[in-house]
KEMI-671071 format. One record per residue (C-alpha): x, y, z; residue in three letters. Coordinates in steps of 0.02 Angstrom, whole numbers, plus 50000, padded with zeros to 5 digits. Example, Ala and Ser with C-alpha at 12.3 -4.5 7.8 and 13.67 -1.06 7.14 Angstrom:
! residues 2
506154977550390ALA
506844994750357SER
***
This chain:
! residues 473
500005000050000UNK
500415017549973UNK
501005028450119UNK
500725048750145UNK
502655050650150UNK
502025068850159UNK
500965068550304UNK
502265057650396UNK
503575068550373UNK
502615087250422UNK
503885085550565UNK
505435080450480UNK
505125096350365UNK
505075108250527UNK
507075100550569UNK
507775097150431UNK
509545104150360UNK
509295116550157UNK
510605107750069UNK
511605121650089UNK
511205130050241UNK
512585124250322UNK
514185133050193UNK
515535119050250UNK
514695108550117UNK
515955119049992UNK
517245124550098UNK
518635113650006UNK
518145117349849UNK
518995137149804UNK
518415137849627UNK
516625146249577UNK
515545153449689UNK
513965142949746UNK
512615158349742UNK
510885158349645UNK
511265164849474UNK
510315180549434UNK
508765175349342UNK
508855178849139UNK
507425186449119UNK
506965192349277UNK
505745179349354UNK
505735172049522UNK
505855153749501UNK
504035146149562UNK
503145163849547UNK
501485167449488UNK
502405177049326UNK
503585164849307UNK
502215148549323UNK
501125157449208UNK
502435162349077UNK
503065142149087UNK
501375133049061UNK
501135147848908UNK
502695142548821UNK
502665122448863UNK
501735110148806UNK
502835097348802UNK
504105088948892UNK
505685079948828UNK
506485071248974UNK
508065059348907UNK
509245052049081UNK
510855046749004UNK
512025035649134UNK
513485038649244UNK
514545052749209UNK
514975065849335UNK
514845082449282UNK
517005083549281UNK
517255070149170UNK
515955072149041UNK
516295095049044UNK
517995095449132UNK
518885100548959UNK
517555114148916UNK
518265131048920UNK
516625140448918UNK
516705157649057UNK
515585148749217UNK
515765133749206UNK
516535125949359UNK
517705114149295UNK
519555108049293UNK
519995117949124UNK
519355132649210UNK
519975129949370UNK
521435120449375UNK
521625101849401UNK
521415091949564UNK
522405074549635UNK
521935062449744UNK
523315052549845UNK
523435033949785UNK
522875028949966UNK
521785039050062UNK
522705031950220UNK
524325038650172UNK
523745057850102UNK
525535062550103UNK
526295048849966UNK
525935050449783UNK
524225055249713UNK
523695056349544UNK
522845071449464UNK
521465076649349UNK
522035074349166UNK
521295076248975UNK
520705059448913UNK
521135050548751UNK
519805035848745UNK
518025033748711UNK
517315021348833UNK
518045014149017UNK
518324996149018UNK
518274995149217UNK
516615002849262UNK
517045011149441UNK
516105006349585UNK
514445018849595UNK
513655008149760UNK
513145018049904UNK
514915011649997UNK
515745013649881UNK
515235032049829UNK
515265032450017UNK
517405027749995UNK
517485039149851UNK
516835055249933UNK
517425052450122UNK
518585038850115UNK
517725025750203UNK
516485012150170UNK
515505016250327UNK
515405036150387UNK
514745041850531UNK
513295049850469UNK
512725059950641UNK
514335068250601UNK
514025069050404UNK
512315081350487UNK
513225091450577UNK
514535096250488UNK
515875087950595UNK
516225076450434UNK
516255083450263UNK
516695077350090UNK
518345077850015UNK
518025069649857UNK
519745062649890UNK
519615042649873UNK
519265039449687UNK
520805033649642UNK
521185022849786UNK
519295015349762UNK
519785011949568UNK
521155001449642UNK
520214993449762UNK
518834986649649UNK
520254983449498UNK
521684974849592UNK
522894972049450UNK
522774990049371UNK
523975000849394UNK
523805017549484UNK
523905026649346UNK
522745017349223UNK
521435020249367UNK
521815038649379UNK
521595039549182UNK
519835030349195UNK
518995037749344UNK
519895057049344UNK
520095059049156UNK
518965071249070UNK
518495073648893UNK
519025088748784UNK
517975099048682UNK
518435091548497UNK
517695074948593UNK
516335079148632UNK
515745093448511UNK
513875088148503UNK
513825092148712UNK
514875108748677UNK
513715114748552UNK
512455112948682UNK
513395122748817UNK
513435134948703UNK
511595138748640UNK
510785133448805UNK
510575131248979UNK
511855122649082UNK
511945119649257UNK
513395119849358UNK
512865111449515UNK
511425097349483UNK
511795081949605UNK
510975064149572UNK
509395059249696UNK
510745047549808UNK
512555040649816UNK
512205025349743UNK
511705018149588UNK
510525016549440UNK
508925010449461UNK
508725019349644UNK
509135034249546UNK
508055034649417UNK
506735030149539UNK
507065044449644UNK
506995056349475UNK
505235049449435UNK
504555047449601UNK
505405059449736UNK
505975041949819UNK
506745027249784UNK
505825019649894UNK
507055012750014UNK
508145004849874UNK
509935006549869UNK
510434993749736UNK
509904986349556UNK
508854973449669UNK
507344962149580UNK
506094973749635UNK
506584984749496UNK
506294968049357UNK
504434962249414UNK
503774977649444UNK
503604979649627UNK
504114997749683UNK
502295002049739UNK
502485021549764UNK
501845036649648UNK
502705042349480UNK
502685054049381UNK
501775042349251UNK
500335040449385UNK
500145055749415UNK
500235061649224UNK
498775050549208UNK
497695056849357UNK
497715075049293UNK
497465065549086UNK
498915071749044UNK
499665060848901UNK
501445051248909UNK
502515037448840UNK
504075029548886UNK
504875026248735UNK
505945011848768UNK
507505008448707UNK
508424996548815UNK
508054981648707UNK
507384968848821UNK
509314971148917UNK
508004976149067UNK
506564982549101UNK
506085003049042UNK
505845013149204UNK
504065017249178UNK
503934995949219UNK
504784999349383UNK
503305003649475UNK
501654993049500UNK
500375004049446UNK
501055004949264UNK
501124986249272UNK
499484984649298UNK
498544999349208UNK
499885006649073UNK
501044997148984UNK
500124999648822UNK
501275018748857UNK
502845008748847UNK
503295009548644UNK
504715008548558UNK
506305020948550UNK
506235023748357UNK
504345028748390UNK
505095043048502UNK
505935051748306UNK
504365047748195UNK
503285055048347UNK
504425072448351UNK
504445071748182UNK
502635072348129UNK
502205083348270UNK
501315067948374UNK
502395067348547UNK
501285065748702UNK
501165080348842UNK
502825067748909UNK
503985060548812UNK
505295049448933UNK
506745041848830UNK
507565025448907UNK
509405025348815UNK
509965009448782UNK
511245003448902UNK
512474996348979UNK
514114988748880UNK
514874992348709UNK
513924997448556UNK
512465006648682UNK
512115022648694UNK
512105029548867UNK
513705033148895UNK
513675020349040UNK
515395011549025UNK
516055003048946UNK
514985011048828UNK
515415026248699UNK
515225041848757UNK
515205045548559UNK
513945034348532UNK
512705042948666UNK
512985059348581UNK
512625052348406UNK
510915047148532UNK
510725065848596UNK
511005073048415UNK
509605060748352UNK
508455067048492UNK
508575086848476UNK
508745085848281UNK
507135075748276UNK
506295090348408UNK
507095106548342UNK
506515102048158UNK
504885094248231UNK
503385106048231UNK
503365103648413UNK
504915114048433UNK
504205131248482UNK
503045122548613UNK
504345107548688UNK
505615106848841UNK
506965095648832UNK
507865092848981UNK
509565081348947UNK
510325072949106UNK
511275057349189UNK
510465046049318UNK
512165048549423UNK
513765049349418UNK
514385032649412UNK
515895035249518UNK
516735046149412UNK
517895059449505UNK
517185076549530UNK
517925089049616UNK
516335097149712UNK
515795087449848UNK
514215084249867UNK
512575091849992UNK
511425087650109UNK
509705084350069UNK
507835083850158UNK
507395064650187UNK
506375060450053UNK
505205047250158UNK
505615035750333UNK
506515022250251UNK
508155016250256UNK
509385003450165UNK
510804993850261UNK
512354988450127UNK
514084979350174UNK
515544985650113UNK
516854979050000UNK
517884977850183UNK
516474970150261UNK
515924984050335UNK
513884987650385UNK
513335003450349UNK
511205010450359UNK
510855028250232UNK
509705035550284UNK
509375046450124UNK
509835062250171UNK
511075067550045UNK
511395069949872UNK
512775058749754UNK
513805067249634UNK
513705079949534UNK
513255076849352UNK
513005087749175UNK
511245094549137UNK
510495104549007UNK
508865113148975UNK
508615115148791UNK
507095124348718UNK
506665138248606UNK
506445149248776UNK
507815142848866UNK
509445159248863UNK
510765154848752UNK
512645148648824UNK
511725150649017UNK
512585145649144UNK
511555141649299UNK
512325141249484UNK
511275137249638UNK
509445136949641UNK
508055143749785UNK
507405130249924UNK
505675135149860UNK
505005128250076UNK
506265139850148UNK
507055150850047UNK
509015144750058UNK
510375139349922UNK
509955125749870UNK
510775114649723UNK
509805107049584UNK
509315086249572UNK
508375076649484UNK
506915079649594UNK
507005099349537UNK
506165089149392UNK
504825084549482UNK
504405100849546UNK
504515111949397UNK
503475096749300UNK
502115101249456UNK
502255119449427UNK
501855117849262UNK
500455103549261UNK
499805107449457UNK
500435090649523UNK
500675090049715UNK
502355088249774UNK
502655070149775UNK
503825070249963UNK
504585081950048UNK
506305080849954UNK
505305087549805UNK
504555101849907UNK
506375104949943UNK
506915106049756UNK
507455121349675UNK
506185122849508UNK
506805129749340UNK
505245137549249UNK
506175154549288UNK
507415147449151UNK
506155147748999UNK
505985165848939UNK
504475174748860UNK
504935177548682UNK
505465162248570UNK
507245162948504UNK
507445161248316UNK
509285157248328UNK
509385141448397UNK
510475127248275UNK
509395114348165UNK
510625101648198UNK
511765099748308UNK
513755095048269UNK
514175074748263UNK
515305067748357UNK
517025060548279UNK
517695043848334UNK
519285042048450UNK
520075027348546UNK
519135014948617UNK
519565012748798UNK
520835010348935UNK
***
């Protein structure tokens, strides 16, 4: 059965920590400044003006979630004035072992290959590892500040999961970043739209929790790719639910190829009253193209090894912009352009290094999950922080050309507050008068301040292919 997560947690809302109320959340990291950008075109994000001038403008939704890439890896070669990045910041090390953080460490560093042949570890202990260290942190002191992130054991945790790598091969897969003649279909995107600098996945831990925390404000209590995700069983609201309650149309066009199961089949309700909305992938381009995409159009990439498309490795990152070019050529030369937001993400960040560490966040719901560590270690999350950082773009005919979006507003209190995939949720409720699905959507910044009121005539038909370059190390 279903529980009011919202009514059980009216008290959990009066205690809880903004994400960045508390500023030690940043204090190692001396590069940009994490303030709310000064809105483009003058709206408050969630105002009346702002609300009214986003459901004028949009009448559909493009929603693609790509996989695994922090935000350093896939834009840390970008040179573009904002963005907060190794090429504009400098490059960062971490020591080979975390125990020793005086002997040799390895640094940030342009790649030279397409695709990662050891897929680093993206569990909840192990992003645990990656951002503090250790398998198990103390997570009383995590709240208060006592323990922060560092962001300093991705190396170490490369070498840890990959025993017979060397130290260097690890920095080069889980530091390196790519430059901007490799990926030139993302840069072109930087450069006519909205970016944001500082959009963290739902939790530290991996795909399927993610995405079920994008499309539900939850994941329910999950913390791994368990079977629940396969038969059907997460038994909470989505945003495909709740679509349908207020008969607003949607698909999930599907193109995992039977690998496993499209997220819309996650949850039990679709199971049982909408799977005739899960359709092919190529339907997604003959759909933009004749002008027949529902009010929601939710693109499962395909996914996860070579020859896929979601950049989840050991897949091409080429090939998952040859996957992004496909989707915004079919929508900008669509007749659905001048009325259609598409909003291009990752799940998470797949244990890739990035150099900001990541916040706190509002408890989503009651539930917990309980992991052991690679060292044996127990450890109980509590879902009350965000995972890494990771690229997003908001591409529309409205959207302010080469933006670069900091911090967003705690719409509940007022604070700094970064961006997640549950901001998602609450612009998508802004703009179709959904209720807030938990409290950690209350919590999340919105972005309808970020679509403009007059249509820009400049925006690119197509946008630039990618070239091919070494496969992987």
């Amino acid at each position: 059965m279903k529980a009011n997560t919202t009514a059980a947690f009216l008290g959990l809302l009066a205690t809880s920590t903004s994400i960045i109320e508390d500023s030690s959340v940043f204090e190692n990291r001396a590069t940009a400044n994490p303030a709310v950008s000064p809105p483009p075109f003058g709206y408050k994000a969630g105002s009346a003006q702002s609300v009214s001038n986003l459901k004028s403008k949009i009448k559909h939704v493009v929603w693609v979630l790509l996989e695994n890439r922090s935000f350093d890896n896939i834009l840390g070669g970008v040179q573009r004035p904002g963005l907060d990045n190794p090429a504009n910041h400098g490059n960062v090390c971490n020591p080979v072992n975390v125990t020793d953080p005086q002997g040799p460490s390895l640094c940030t560093r342009l790649k030279d290959f397409d695709s990662v042949a050891n897929d680093p570890d993206h569990s909840v202990t192990g992003n645990n590892f990656e951002f503090y260290g250790q398998f198990a942190p103390d997570d009383a002191a995590i709240q208060s500040g006592r323990l922060t992130p560092t962001n300093q054991g991705f190396v170490n945790k490369q070498l840890i999961s990959y025993s017979t790598i060397t130290a260097d091969t690890a920095a080069a897969q889980v530091m390196g970043y790519y430059d901007e003649q490799e990926v030139p279909t993302l840069v072109d995107i930087v450069d006519e739209f909205a970016t944001f600098n500082y959009w963290f996945s739902c939790i530290p831990g991996p795909t399927n929790p993610n995405r079920a925390c994008a499309l539900s404000g939850t994941s329910d209590g999950h913390g791994r790719n368990d079977n629940d995700f396969d038969i059907a069983a997460i038994d909470v609201e989505s945003i495909f639910e709740a679509a349908s309650s207020k008969n607003i149309s949607w698909l999930n066009y599907d193109g995992t190829n039977g690998a496993f199961a499209p997220d819309a089949l996650f949850y039990t309700w679709t199971a049982t009253n909408a799977k005739s909305n899960i359709v092919p992938i190529e339907n997604f381009f003959q759909d933009a193209y004749l002008g027949l995409l529902p009010q929601l159009s939710y693109l499962n990439p395909s996914c996860c090894d070579l020859n896929t498309n979601s950049m989840h490795p050991d897949g091409n990152v080429s090939y998952g912009q040859i996957f992004v070019k496909q989707i915004y050529d079919a929508v900008r030369q669509g007749p659905h352009w001048e009325d259609t937001l598409l909003l291009l993400t990752y799940d998470e960040s797949g244990g890739f290094h990035d150099h900001v560490p990541s916040p706190l966040a509002v408890r989503p719901d009651n539930k917990t999950y309980t992991e052991t560590a690679h060292d044996g270690e127990s450890y109980t999350f509590t879902f009350d922080r965000l995972g890494g950082r990771m690229p997003t773009w908001l591409i529309s005919a409205y959207t302010p050309k080469g933006h670069i979006e900091n911090m967003g507003t705690n719409p509940a209190t007022g604070a700094v507050e970064a961006y997640s995939a549950t901001s998602v949720l609450k612009t998508l409720g802004l703009l179709w008068d959904l209720e807030d699905f938990t409290p950690r959507v209350s919590n999340s910044p919105s972005f309808d301040h970020l679509i403009g009121p007059k249509m820009r005539t400049d925006a690119p038909l197509i946008l630039t292919p990618p070239k091919p370059f070494p496969n992987d190390t």
